[in-house]
C-alpha positions as CSV (number, residue, x, y, z in Angstrom):
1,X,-2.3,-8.9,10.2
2,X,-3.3,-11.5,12.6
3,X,-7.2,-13.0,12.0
4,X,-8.9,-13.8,15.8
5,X,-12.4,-15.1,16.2
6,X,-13.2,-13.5,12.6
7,X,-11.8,-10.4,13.4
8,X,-8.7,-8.3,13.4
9,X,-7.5,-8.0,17.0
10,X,-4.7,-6.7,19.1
11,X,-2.2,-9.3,20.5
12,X,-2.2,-9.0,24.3
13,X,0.1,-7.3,26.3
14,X,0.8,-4.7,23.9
15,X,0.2,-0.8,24.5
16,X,1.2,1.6,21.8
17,X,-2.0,2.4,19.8
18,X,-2.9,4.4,16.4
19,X,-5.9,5.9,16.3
20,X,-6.8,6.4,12.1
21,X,-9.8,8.7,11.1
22,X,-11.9,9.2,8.4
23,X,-13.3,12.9,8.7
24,X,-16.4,13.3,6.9
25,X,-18.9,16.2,6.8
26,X,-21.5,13.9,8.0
27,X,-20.0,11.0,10.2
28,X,-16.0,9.9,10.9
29,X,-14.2,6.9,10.6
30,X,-12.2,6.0,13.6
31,X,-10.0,2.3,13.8
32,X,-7.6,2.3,16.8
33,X,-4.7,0.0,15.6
34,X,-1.5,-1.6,17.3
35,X,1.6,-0.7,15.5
36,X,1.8,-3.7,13.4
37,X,-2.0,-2.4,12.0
38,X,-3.8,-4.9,13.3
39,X,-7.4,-3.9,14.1
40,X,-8.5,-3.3,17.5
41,X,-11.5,-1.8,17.7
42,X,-13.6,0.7,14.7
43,X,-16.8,2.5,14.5
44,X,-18.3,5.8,13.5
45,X,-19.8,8.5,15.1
46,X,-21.6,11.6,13.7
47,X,-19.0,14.2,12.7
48,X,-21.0,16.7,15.0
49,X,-19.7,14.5,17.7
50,X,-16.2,14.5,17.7
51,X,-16.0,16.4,21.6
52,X,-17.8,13.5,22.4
53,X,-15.8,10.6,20.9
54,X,-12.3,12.6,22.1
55,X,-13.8,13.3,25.7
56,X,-15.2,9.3,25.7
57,X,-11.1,8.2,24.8
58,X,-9.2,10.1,27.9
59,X,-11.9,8.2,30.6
60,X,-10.4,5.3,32.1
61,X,-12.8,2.9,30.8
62,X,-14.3,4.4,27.6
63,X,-17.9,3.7,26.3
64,X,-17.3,3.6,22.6
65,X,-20.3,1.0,22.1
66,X,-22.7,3.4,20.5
67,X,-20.0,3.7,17.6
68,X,-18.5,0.5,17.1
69,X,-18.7,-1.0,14.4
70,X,-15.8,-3.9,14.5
71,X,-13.7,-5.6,17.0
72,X,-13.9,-5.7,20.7
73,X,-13.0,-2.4,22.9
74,X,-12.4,-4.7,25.8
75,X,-8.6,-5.2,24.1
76,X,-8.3,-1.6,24.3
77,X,-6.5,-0.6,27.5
78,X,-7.4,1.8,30.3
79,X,-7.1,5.4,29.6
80,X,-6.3,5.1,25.2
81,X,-5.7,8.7,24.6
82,X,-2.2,7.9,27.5
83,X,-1.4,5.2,24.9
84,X,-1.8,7.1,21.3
85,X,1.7,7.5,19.7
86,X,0.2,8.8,16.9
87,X,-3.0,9.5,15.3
88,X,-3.7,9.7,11.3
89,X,-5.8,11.4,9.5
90,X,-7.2,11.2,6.2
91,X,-6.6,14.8,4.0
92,X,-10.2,14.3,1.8
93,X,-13.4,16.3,2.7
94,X,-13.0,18.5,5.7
95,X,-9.5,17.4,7.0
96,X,-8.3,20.6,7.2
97,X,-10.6,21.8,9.5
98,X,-10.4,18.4,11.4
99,X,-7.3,18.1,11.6
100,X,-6.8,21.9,13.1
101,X,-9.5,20.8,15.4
102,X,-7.9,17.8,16.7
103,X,-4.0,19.7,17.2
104,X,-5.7,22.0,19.8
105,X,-7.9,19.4,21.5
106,X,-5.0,16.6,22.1
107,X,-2.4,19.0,22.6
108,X,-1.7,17.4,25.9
109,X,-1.7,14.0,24.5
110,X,1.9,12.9,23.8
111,X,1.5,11.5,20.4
112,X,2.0,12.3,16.5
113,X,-0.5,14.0,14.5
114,X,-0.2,13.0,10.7
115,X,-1.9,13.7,7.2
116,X,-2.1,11.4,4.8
117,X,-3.8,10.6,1.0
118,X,-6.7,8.8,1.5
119,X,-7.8,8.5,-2.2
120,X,-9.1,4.7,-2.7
121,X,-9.5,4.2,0.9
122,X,-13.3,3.6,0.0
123,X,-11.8,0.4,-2.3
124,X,-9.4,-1.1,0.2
125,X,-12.3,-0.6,3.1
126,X,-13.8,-2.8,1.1
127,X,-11.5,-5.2,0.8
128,X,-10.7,-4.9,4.9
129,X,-14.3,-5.9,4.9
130,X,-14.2,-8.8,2.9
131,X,-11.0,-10.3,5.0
132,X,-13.0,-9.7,8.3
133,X,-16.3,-11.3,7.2
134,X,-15.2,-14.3,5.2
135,X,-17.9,-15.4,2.7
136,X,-19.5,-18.7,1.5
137,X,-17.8,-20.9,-1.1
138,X,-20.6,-20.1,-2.9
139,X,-20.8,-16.0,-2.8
140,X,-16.7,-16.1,-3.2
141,X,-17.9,-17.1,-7.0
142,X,-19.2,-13.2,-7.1
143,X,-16.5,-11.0,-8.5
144,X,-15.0,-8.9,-5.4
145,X,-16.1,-5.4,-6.8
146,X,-19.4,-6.5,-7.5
147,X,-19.7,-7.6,-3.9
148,X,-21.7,-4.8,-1.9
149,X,-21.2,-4.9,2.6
150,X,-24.5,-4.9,3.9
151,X,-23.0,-1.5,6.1
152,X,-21.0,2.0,5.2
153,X,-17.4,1.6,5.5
154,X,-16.2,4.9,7.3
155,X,-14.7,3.2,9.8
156,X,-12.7,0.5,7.4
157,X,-11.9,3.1,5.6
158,X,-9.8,5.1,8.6
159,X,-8.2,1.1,9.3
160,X,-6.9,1.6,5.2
161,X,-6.1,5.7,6.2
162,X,-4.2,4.2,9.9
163,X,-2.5,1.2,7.3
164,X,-1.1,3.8,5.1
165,X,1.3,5.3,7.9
166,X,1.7,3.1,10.9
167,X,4.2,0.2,9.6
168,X,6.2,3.2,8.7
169,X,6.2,5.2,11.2
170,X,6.9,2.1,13.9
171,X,10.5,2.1,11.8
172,X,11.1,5.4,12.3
173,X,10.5,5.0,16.4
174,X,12.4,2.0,16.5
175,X,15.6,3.7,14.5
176,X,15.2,6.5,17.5
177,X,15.3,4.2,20.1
């Protein structure tokens, strides 16, 4: 994962995207991710508002600024939903619901719609956190665990759910090409 400025970013000129989420019952996890997992832009929105965020995603300039949370939508391109090859969710709290929910509302998208464990995702979140937002010589002393992000992690935690699935699923496209 390539480091940019301090945060995780997309290498230009590339397309294909991942979009990873983090359904809770009160507020979702969203990190859109190349296919090599490297961070492009994450945030998290109420859960009440996922019509919203998935309306906000087909536009061709989306307005995700109210959610974000890290990186920079400017390296997003025009229109993300044209350029989701596949989007993973997290199977904890209300996935099942979620996930029927978001089969019928990107039917028309041409893109993979995967489940997968998201147990520890809280732990590697953060972890993700702690890469992005190096700290002081000083506060590195401070055990990582007993290190506490001054923010909730939803949206780190749907970068760990998107890291558990793309690298492998970018071998399986390439091996059908």
């Amino acid at each position: 994962m390539a480091l940019a400025s301090g945060q995780m970013a997309i290498h230009s000129g590339e397309k294909d995207l991942a979009l990873g989420l983090d359904p809770g019952r009160d507020k979702t996890g969203f990190a859109f991710v190349n296919l090599d997992g490297d961070l492009i832009v994450s945030g998290i929105f109420s859960s009440h508002e996922r019509e919203n965020f998935f309306a906000e995603i087909e536009k061709a300039i989306p307005n995700l600024s109210s959610w974000i949370q890290e990186g920079n939508p400017s390296f997003l391109p025009e229109n993300p939903s044209h350029h989701l090859r596949v989007i993973i969710i997290g199977n904890g709290t209300t996935s099942r619901e979620f996930s029927s929910w978001v089969e019928n509302r990107t039917s028309c998208y041409k893109c993979d719609i995967m489940s997968v464990d998201e147990r520890n995702t809280t732990l590697e979140a953060r972890s993700l956190y702690w890469k992005i937002h190096r700290l002081g010589l000083m506060a590195r002393l401070i055990p990582e665990g007993l290190r506490v992000p001054n923010r909730v992690l939803d949206d780190l935690a749907a970068w760990a759910v998107a890291l558990r699935c793309v690298k492998n699923y970018r071998d399986i496209r390439q091996d059908k090409l």
